[in-house]
N, CA, C and O atoms as CSV, one atom per row, in Angstrom:
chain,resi,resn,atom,element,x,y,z
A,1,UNK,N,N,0.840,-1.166,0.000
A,1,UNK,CA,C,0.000,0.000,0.000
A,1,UNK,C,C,0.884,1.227,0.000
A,1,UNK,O,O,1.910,1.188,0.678
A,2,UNK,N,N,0.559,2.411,-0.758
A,2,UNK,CA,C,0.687,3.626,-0.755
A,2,UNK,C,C,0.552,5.078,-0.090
A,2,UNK,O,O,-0.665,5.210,-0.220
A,3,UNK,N,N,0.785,5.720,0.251
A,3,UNK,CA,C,0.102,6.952,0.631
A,3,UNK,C,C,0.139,7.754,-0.447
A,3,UNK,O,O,0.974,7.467,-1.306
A,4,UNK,N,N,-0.680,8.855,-0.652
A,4,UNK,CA,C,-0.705,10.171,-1.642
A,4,UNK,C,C,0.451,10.430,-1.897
A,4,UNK,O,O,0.533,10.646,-3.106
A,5,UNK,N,N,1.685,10.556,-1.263
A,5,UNK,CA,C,2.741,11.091,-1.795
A,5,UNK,C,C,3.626,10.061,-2.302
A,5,UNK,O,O,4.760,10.368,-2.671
A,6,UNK,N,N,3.346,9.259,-2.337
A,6,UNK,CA,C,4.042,7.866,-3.433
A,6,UNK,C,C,4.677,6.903,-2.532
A,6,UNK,O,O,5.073,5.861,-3.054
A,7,UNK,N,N,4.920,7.130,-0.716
A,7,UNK,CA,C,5.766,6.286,-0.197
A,7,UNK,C,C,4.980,5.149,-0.125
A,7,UNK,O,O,3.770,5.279,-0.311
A,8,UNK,N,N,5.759,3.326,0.271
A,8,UNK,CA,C,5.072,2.757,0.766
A,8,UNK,C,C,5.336,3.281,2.416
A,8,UNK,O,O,6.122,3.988,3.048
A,9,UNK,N,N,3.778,2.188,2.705
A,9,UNK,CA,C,3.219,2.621,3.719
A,9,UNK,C,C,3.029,0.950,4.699
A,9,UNK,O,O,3.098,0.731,5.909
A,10,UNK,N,N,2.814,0.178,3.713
A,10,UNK,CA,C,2.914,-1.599,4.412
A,10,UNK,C,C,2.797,-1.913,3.098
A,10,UNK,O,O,2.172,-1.391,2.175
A,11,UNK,N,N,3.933,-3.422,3.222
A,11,UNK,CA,C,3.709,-4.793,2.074
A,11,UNK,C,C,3.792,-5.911,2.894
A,11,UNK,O,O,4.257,-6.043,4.026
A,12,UNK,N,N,3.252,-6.707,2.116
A,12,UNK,CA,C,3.124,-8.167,2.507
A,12,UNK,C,C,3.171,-8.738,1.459
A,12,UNK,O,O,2.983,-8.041,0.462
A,13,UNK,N,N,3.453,-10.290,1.260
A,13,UNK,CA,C,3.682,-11.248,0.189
A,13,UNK,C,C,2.195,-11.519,-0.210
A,13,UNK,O,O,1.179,-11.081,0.331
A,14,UNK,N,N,2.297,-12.220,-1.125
A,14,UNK,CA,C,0.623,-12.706,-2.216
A,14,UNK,C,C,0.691,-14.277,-1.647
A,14,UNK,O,O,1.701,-14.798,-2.120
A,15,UNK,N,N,0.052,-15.087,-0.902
A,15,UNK,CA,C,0.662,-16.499,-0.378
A,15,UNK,C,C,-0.477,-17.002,-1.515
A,15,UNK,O,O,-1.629,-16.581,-1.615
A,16,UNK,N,N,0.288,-18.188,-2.474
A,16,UNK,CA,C,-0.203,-18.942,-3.483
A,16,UNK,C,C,0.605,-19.772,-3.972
A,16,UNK,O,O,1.741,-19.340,-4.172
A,17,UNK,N,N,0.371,-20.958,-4.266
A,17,UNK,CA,C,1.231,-22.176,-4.735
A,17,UNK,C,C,1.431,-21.962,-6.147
A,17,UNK,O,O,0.646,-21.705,-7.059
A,18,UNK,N,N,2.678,-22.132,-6.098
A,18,UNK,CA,C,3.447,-21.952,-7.861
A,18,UNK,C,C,3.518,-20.721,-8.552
A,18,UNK,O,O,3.853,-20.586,-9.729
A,19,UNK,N,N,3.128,-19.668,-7.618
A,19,UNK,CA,C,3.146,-18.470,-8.146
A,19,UNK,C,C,4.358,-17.641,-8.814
A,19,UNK,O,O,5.376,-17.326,-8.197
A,20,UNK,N,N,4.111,-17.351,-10.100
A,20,UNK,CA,C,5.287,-16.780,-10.661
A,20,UNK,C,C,5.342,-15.213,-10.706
A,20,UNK,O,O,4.907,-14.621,-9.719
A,21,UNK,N,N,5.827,-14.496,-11.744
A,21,UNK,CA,C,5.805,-13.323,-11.630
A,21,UNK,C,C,4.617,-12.392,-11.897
A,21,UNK,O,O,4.173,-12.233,-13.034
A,22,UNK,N,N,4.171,-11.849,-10.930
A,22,UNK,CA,C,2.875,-10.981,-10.902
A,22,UNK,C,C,2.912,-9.587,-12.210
A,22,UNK,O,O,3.568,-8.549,-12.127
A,23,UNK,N,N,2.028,-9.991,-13.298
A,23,UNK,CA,C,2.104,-9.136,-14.206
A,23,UNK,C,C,1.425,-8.092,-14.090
A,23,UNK,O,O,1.917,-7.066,-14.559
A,24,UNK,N,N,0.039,-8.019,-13.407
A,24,UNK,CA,C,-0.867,-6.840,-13.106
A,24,UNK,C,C,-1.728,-7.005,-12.068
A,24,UNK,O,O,-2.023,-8.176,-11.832
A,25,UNK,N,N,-2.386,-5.872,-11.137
A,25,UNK,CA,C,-2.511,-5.897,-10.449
A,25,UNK,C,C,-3.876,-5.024,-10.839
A,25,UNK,O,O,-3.498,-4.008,-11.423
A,26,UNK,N,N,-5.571,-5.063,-10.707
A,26,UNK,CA,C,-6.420,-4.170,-10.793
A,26,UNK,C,C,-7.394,-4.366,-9.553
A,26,UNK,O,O,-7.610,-5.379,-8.887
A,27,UNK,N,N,-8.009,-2.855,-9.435
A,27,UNK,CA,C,-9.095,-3.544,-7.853
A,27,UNK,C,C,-10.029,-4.515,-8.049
A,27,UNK,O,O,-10.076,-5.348,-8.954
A,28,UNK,N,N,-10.655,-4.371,-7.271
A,28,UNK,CA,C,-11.802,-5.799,-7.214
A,28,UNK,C,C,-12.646,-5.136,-6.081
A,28,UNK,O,O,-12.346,-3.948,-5.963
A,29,UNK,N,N,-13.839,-5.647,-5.010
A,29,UNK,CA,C,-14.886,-5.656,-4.646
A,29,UNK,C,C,-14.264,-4.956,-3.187
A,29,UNK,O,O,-13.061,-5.216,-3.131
A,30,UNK,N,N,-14.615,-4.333,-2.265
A,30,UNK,CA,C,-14.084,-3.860,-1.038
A,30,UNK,C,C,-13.718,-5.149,-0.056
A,30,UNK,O,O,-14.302,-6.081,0.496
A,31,UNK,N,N,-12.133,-4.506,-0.213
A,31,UNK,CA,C,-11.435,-5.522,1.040
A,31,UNK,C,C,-10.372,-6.642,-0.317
A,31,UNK,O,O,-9.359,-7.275,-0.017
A,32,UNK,N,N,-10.922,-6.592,-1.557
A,32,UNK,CA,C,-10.193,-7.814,-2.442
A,32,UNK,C,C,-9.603,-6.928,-3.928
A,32,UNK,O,O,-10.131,-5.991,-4.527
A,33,UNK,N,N,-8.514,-7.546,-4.157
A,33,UNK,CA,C,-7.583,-7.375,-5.681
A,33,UNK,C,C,-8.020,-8.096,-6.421
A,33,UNK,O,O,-8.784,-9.005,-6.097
A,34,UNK,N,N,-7.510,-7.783,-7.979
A,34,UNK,CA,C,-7.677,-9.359,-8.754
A,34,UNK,C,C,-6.014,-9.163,-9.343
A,34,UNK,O,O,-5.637,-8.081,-9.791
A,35,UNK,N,N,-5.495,-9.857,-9.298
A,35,UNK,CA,C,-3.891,-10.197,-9.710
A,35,UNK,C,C,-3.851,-11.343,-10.635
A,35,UNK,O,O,-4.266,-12.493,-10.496
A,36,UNK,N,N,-3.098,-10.606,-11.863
A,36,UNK,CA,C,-2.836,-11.445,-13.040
A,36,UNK,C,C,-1.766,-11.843,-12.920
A,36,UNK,O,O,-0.883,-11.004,-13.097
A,37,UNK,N,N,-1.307,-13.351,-12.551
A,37,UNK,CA,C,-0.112,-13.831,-13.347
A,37,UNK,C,C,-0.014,-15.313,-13.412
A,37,UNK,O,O,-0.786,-16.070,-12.824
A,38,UNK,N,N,1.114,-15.731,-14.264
A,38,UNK,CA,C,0.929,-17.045,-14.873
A,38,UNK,C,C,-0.177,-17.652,-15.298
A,38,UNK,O,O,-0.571,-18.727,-14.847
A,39,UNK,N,N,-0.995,-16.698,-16.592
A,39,UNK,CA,C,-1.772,-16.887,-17.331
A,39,UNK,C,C,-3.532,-17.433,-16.242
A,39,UNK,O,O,-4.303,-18.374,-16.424
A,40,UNK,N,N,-3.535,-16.348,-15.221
A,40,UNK,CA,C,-4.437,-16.843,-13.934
A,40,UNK,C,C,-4.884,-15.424,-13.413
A,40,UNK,O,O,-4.165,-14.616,-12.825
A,41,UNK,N,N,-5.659,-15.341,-13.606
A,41,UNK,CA,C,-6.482,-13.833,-12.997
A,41,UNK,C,C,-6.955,-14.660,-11.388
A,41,UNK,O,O,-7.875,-15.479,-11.378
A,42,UNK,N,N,-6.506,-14.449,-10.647
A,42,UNK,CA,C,-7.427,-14.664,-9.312
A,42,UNK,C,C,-7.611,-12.922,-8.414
A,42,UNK,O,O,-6.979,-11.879,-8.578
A,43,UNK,N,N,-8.441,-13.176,-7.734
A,43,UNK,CA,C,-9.065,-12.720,-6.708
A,43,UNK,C,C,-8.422,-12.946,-5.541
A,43,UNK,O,O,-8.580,-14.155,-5.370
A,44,UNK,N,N,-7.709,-12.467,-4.510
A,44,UNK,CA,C,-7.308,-12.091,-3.585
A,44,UNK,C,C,-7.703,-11.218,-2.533
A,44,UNK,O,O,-7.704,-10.013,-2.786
A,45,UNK,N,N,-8.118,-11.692,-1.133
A,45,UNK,CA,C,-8.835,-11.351,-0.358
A,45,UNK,C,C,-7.740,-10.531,0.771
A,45,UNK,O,O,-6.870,-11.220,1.304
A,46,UNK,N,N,-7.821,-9.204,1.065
A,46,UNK,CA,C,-6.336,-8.476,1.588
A,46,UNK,C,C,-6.689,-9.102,2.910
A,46,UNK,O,O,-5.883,-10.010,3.111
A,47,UNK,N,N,-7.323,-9.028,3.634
A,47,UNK,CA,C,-7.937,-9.466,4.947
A,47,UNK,C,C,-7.792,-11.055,5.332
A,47,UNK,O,O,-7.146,-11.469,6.295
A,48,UNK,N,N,-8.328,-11.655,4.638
A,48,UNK,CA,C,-8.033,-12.733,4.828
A,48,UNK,C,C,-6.013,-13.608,4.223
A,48,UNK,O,O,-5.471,-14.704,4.372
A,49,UNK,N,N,-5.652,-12.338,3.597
A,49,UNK,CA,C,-4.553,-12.979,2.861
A,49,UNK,C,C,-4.255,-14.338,2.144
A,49,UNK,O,O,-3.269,-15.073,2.083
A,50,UNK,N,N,-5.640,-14.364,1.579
A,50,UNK,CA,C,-5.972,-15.693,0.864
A,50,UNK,C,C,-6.360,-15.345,-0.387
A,50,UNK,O,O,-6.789,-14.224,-0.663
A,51,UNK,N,N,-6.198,-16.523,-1.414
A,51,UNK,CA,C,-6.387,-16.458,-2.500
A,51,UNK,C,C,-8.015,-16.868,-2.514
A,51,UNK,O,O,-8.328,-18.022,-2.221
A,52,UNK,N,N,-9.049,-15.868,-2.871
A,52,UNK,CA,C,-10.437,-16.488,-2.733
A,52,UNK,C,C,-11.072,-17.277,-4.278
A,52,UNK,O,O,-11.630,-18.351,-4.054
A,53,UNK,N,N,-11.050,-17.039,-5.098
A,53,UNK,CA,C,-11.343,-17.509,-6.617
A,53,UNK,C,C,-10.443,-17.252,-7.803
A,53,UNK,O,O,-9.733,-16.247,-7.846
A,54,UNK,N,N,-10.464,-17.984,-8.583
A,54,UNK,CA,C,-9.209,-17.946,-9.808
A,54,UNK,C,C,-10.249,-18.752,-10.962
A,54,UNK,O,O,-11.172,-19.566,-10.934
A,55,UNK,N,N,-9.566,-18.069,-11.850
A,55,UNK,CA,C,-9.957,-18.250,-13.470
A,55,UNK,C,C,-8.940,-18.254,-14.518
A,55,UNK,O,O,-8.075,-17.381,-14.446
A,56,UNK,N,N,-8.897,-19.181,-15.586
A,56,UNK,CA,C,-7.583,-19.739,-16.353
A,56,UNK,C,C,-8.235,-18.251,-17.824
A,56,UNK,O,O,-9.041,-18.041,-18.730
A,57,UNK,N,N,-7.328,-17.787,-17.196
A,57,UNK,CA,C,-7.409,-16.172,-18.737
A,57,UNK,C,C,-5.878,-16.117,-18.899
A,57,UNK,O,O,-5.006,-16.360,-18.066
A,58,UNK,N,N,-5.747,-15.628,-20.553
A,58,UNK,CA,C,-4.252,-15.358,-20.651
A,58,UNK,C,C,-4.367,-13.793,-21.122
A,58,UNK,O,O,-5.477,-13.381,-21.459
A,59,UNK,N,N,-3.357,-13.008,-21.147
A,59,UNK,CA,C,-3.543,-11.634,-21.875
A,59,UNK,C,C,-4.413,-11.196,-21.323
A,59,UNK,O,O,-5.326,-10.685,-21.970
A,60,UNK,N,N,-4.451,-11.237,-19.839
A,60,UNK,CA,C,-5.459,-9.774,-19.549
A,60,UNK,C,C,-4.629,-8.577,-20.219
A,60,UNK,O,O,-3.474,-8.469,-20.631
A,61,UNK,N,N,-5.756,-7.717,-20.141
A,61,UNK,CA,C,-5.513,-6.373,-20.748
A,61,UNK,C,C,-5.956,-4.867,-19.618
A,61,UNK,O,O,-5.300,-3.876,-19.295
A,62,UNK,N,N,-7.153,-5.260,-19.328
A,62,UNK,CA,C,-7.801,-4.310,-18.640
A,62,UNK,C,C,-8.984,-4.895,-17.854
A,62,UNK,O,O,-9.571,-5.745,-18.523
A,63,UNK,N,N,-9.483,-4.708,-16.702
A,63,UNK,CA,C,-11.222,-5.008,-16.218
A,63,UNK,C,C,-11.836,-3.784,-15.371
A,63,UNK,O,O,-11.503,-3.146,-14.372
A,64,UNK,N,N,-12.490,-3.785,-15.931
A,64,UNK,CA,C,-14.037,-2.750,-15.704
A,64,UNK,C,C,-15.043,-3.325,-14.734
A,64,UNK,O,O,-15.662,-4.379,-14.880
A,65,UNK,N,N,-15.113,-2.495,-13.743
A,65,UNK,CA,C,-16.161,-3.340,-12.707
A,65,UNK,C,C,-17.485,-1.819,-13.040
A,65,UNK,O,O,-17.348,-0.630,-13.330
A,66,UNK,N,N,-18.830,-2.845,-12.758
A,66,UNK,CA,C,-20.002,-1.922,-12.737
A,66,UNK,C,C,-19.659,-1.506,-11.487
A,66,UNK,O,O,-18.889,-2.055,-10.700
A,67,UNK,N,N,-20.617,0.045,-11.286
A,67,UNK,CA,C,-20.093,0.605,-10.276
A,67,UNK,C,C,-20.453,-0.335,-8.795
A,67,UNK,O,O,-19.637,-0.210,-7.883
A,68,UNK,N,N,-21.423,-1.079,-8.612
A,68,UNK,CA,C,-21.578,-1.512,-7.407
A,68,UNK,C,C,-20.142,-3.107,-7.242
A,68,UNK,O,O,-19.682,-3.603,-6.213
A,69,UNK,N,N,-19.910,-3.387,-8.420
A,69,UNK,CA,C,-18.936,-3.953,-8.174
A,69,UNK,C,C,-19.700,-5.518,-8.489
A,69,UNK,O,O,-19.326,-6.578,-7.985
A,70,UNK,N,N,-20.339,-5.426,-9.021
A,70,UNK,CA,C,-21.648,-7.386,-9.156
A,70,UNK,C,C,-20.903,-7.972,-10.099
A,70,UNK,O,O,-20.408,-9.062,-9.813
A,71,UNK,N,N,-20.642,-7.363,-11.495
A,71,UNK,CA,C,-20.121,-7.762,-12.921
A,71,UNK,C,C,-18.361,-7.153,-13.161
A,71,UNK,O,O,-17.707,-6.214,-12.708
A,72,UNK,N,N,-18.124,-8.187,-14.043
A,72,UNK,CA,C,-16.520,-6.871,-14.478
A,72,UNK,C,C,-16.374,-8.100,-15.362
A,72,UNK,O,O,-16.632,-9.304,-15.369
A,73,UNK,N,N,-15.617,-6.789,-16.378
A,73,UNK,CA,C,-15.447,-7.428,-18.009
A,73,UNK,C,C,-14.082,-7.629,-17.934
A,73,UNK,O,O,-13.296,-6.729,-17.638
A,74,UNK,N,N,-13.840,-8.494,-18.128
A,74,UNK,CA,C,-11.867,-8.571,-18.387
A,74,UNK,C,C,-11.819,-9.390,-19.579
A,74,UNK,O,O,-12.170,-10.500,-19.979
A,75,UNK,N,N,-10.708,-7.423,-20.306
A,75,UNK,CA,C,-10.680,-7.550,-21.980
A,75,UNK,C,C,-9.273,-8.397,-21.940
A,75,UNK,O,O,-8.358,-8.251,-21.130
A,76,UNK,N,N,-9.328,-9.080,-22.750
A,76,UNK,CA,C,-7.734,-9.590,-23.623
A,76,UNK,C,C,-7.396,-9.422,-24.594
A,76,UNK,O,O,-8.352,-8.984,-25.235
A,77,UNK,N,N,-6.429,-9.507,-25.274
A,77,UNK,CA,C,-5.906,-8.970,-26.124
A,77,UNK,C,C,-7.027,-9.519,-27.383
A,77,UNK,O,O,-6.881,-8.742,-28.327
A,78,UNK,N,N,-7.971,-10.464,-27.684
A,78,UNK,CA,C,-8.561,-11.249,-28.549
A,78,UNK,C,C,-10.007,-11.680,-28.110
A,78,UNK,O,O,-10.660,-12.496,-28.761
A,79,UNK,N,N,-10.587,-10.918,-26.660
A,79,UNK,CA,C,-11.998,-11.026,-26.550
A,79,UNK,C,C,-12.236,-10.844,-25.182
A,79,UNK,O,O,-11.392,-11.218,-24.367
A,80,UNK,N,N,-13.483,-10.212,-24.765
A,80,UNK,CA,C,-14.042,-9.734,-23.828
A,80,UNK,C,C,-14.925,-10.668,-23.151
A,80,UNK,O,O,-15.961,-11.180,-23.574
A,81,UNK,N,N,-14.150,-10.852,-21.648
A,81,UNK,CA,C,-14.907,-11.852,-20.945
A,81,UNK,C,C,-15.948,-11.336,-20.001
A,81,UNK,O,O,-15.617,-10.259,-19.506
A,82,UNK,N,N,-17.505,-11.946,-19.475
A,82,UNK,CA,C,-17.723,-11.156,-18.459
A,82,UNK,C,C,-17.885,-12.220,-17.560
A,82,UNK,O,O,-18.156,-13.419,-17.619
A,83,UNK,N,N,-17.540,-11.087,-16.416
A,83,UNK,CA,C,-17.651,-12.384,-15.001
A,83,UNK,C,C,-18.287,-11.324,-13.574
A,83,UNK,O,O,-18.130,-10.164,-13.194
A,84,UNK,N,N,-19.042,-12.515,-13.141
A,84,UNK,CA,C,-19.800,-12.459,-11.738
A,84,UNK,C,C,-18.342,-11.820,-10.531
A,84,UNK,O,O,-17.138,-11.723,-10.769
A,85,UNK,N,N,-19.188,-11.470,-9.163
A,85,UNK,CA,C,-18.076,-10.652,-8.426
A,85,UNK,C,C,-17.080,-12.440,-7.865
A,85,UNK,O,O,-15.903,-12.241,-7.565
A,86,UNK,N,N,-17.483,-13.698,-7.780
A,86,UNK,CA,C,-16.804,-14.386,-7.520
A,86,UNK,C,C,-16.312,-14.940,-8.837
A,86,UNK,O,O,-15.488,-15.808,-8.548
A,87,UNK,N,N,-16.443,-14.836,-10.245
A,87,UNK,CA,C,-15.293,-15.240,-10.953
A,87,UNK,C,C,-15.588,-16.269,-11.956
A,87,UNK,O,O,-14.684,-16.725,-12.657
């Protein structure tokens, strides 16, 4: 985590089996991330420091959550997926 003026402020590790290098990082639902890497979009719960749901996507690109946070589209480089807030 960050503060406004760019310092960190606290880190902690991502705990997940076989995890390789974390390519992107976008928000997700209050309290959770979704973290792309090794061709694996999961959901990550900061609170619980658990991995809560995962989905086999390659080439994320970008995801768009509706504003209450129910739906989110995650584009790839070759087609637009949509998915529920668990995945």
């Amino acid at each position: 985590m960050s503060s406004f003026d760019g310092s960190n402020t606290k880190k902690w590790p991502i705990v997940k089996k076989n995890l390789g290098k974390i390519e992107k990082i976008f928000p997700g639902p209050l309290g959770k991330i979704l973290v792309f890497a090794d061709d694996c979009l999961f959901m990550y719960d900061l609170s619980a420091r658990k991995v809560v749901h995962e989905v086999t996507q390659s080439d994320v690109k970008r995801v768009y959550w509706t504003p209450n946070y129910c739906h989110a589209a995650v584009i790839t480089k070759t087609s637009i997926v949509i998915l529920n807030k668990t995945l």
